[in-house]
N, C-alpha and C positions, 0 to 999 in steps of 0.2 A: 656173448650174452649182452654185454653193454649195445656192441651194432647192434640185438636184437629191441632191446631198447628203445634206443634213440629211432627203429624201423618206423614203433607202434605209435611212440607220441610221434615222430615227423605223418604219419598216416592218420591220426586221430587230429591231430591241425591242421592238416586238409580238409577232411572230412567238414571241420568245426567251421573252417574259411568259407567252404561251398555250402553249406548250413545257411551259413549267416546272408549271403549272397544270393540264397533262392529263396529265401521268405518271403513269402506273399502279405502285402498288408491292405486293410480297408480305410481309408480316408471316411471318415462319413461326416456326416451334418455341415459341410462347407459347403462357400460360397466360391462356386470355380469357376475361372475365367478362362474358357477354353484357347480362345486366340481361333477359334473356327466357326463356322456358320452357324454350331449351337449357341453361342454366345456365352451367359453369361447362367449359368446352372446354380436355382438356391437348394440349401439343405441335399445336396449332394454325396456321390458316394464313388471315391475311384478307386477300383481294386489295382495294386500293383504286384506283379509278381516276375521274380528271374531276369530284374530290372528292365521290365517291361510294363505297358498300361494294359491288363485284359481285358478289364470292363468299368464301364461308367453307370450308375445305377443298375446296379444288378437285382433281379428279382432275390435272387438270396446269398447270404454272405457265408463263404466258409473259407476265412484267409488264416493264419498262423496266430496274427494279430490285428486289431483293429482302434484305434484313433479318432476319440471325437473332438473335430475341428470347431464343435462350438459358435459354427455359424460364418467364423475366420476365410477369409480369402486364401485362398488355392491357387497358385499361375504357374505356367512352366517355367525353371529355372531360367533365369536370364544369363545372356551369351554376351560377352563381351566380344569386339574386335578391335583390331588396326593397334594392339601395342604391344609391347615385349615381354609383357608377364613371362615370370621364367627365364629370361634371357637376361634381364638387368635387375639387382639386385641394388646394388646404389651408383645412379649414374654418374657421381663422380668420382667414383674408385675404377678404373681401368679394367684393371683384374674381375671384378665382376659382372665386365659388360661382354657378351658373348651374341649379341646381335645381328652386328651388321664384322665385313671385312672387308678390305681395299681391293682384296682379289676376287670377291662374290658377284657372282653373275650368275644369268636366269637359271641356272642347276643349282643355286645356294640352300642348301637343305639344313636349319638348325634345327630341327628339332631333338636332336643330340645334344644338347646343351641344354636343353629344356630341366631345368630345377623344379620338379614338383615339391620338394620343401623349403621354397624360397619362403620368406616371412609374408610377400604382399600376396601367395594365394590365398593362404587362412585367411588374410583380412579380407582378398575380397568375397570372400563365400561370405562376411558377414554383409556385404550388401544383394545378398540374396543373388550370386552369378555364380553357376554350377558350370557354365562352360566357356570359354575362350577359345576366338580365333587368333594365335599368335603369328606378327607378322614381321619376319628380318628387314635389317635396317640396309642390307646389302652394304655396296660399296659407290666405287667411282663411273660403275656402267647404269645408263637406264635402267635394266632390270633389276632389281633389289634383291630376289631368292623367291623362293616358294614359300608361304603360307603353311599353316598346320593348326591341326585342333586341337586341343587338349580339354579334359574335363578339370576341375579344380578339388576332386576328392584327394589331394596330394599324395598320391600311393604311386610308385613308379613306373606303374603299368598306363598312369592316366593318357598316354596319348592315344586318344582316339586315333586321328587320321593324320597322314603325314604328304606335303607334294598339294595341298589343297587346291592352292590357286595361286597364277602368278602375277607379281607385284610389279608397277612398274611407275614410274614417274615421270611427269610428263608438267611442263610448265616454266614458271621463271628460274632462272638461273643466278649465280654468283657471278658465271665466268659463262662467255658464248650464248646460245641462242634458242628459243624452246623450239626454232621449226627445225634446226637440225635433230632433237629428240623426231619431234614427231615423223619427221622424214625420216630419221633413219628405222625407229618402226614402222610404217609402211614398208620400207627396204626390204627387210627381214620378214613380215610375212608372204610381203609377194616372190621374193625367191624361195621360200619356201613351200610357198603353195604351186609355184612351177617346177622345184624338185621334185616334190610328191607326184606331179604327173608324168613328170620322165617315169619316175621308179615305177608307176602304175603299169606306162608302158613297157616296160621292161620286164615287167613281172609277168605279165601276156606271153612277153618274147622265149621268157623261160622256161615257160608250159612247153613251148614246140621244142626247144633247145635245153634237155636238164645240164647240157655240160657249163653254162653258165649260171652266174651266181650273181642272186641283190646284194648288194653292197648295206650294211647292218647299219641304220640310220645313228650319227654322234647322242651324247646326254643331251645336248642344246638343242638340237633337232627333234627329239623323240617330243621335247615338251613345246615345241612350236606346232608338232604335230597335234599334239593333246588342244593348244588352243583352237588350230583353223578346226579340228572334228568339234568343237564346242563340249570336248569334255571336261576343262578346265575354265573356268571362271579368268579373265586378267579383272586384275583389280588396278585401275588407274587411279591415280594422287591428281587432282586438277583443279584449278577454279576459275580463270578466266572462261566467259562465255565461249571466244572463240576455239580454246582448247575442247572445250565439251561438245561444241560443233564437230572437232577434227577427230575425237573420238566416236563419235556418233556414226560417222559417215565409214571410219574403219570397222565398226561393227557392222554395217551395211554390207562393205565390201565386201569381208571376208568370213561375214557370217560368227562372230564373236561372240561369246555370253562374259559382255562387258558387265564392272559394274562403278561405278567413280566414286571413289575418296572425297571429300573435305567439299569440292562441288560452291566456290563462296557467293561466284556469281550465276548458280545453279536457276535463280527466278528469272534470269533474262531470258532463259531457253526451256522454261518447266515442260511448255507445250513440245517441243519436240523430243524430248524428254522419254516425256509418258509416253508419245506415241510411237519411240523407239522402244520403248519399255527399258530402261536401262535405268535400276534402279539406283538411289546415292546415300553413302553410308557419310551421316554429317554429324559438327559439335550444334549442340543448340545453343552454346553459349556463344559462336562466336559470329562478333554482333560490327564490327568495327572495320569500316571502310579501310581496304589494299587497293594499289594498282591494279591488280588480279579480279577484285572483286567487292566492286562499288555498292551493291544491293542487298546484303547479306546483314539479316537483322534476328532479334528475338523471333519476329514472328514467320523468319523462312519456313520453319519445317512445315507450320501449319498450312502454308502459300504452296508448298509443293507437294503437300498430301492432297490439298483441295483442288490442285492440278492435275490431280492425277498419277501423279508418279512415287513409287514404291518408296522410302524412306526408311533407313536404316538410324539410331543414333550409336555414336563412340563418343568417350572423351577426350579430352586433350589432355598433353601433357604427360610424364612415365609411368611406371606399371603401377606407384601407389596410389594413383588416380582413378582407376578402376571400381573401385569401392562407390565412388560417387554417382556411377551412371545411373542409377536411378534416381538422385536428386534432379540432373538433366534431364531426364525426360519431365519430373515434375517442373520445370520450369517450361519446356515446351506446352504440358496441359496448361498452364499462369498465362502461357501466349498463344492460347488457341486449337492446340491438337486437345482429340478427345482422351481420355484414360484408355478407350479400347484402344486406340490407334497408337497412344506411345507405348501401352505393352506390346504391342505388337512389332514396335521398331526397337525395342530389346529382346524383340523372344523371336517369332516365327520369321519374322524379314530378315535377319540377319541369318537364319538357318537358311534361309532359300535361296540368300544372295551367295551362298559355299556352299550349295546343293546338300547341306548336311540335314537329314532328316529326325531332326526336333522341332522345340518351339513351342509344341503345341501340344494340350490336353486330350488327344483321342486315343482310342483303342489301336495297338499296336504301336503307339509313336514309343519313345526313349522313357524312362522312370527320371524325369529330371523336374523333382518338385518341391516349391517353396509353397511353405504355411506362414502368413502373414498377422503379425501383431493387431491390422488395422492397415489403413490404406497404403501400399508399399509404395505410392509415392508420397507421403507425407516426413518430413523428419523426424518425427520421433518414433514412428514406425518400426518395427524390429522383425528379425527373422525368428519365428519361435521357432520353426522344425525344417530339413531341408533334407532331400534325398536324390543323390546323383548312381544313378544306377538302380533305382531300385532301395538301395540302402542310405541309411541315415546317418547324415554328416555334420560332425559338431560346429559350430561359430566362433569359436574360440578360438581367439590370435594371439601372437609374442605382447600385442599390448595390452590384451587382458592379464596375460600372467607376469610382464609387469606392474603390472597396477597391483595386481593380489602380492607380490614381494613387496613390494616397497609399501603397502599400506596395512601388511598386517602384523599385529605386533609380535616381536617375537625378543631375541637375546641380541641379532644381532643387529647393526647400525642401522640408523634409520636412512642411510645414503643419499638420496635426493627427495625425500619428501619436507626436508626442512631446508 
């Protein structure tokens, strides 16, 4: 009787789970910044339903619930990249750093380590970021590991997508020499792009011959495969011009859906850049002349958006840093980029640049939406409401509910507020 029990409520909290998960809701009276060719939509109305967008202004509403935004800004969640959210808890505790390994090479898959209830996700949903590209820190080989998505609703299904894209590094060294990196990948994809044509021919040969057999290509193979088919994104780390050159030219070669990291001395080569279309995921804060990259200032991003080339922004620095990138881009618009254009290199350009289809406000794209106090790049600006899937996700962090212990009165010690 009891099993029968425990059957009806475990069946009746599902039920209540997928309930809650398919409710459709209406957005109405906002101000929504598409991030697409509609631009920028007033008194607005976006139906979501089954954590999907169905409709944008619909002639009539009949959703479970509906929401008046009050005139408020609507944008797609914004997508962080390039840090460890999940992976580093406090970088200088050991034990909590699950990132990178000495033994990690191009098959480094963390996404198993991935802590959706670390402390720094809650915080950063409070900077209005529903998704992360989480990127390992690898080890002692060029390649660093594969990439992975995760949403920031901390439930432990949140990985989206795992294998995203791989990481590699390419540039100045502590110890040796950056053209033996880049040498040795060119090495690695031209023998590989010459296995693949043996095995092509072989697999001809098989047709006439079934008593032979392809030889079942290694883990490190299959994902070198995955780059020369351009199904995989490399994400390179670079910033001297002539690195970005030597990357450029192996996207050429080998037909690559490149996209470059950090990029410092990115303005000396913007034009080739763009016309490689090889977009770059940059800090906007980082302003201060390297060896690597003499020309990098507040007002890059703006100098390489107006070049023409696609611009992504990330932050600098570990996963509690996250929370800030949208103060970054507000210092990008203070040096020249537009408001559309820095939403757009926290929302849709970062989705394009990991082929993950978000970003953006239209019919059929992801339910990943922030409702905005007021201009979300301003500081005092807040997230009033925020829904990753479809469903609504609170902002409340470890440092709001300490603030509420330690400031409310109560019997026991007042601990560190005095």
């Amino acid at each position: 009787m009891k099993l029968f029990k425990s059957s009806l409520i475990a069946l009746a909290l599902t039920s209540c789970a997928s309930f809650a998960h398919a409710e459709s809701i209406a957005i109405t009276n906002a101000t929504v910044h598409t991030v697409t060719e509609q631009g920028i939509l007033t008194n607005a109305t976006v139906v979501i339903d089954n954590g999907v967008i169905t409709a944008i202004n619909p002639k009539s509403i009949n959703t479970d619930s509906t929401i008046d935004a009050m005139g408020k800004i609507l944008t797609p969640g914004l997508i962080g990249s390039m840090n460890t959210l999940g992976l580093v808890e406090v970088s200088a505790v050991s034990r909590t750093r699950d990132a990178g390994d000495k033994k990690a090479d191009i098959t480094f898959d963390a996404s198993t380590a991935f802590n959706p209830k670390s402390a720094a996700v809650a915080y950063s949903r409070k900077g209005g970021i529903t998704t992360n590209i989480v990127t390992p820190r690898g080890g002692e080989k060029m390649f660093k590991g594969q990439a992975f998505i995760a949403d920031l609703s901390g439930e432990y299904d949140s990985i989206v997508e795992t294998n995203t894209a791989v990481i590699v590094d390419i540039g100045a060294k502590s110890k040796g020499s950056r053209a033996l990196t880049i040498q040795n990948l060119r090495n690695k994809l031209e023998d590989r792009q010459k296995a693949l044509a043996k095995a092509e021919k072989k697999q001809a040969e098989v047709k006439d011959d079934k008593k032979k057999e392809v030889k079942e290509p290694k883990r490190d193979e299959k994902v070198l495969n995955a780059l020369l088919a351009g199904e995989k994104p490399l994400i390179a780390y670079a910033d001297r011009a002539t690195d970005l050159l030597a990357l450029i030219k192996l996207k050429q070669d080998f037909k690559l859906d490149l996209v470059i990291v950090n990029a410092g001395d990115a303005i000396s080569v913007a034009g080739q850049l763009a016309s490689a279309k090889v977009p770059v995921i940059i800090s906007t804060v980082d302003n201060l002349p390297s060896f690597d990259a003499l020309h990098q200032s507040l007002e890059s991003a703006a100098k390489l958006i107006n070049s023409g080339v696609t611009v992504a922004f990330k932050v600098n620095g570990d996963t509690h840093n996250l929370y800030q990138l949208r103060f970054d881009a507000g210092l990008a618009i203070a040096n020249g980029v537009s408001k559309e254009q820095a939403l757009a290199a926290v929302t849709a350009n970062v989705a394009d640049a990991f082929n993950y289809d978000a970003g953006r406000i239209a019919v059929g794209k992801k339910a990943d939406l922030v409702l905005w106090s007021a201009d979300p790049f301003e500081l005092s600006t807040h997230v009033e409401k925020m829904w990753i899937d479809g469903v609504e996700h609170s902002t409340e962090s470890r440092h709001d509910s300490l603030r509420n212990r330690y400031t409310t009165e109560s019997d026991m010690p007042r601990a560190y507020t005095k």
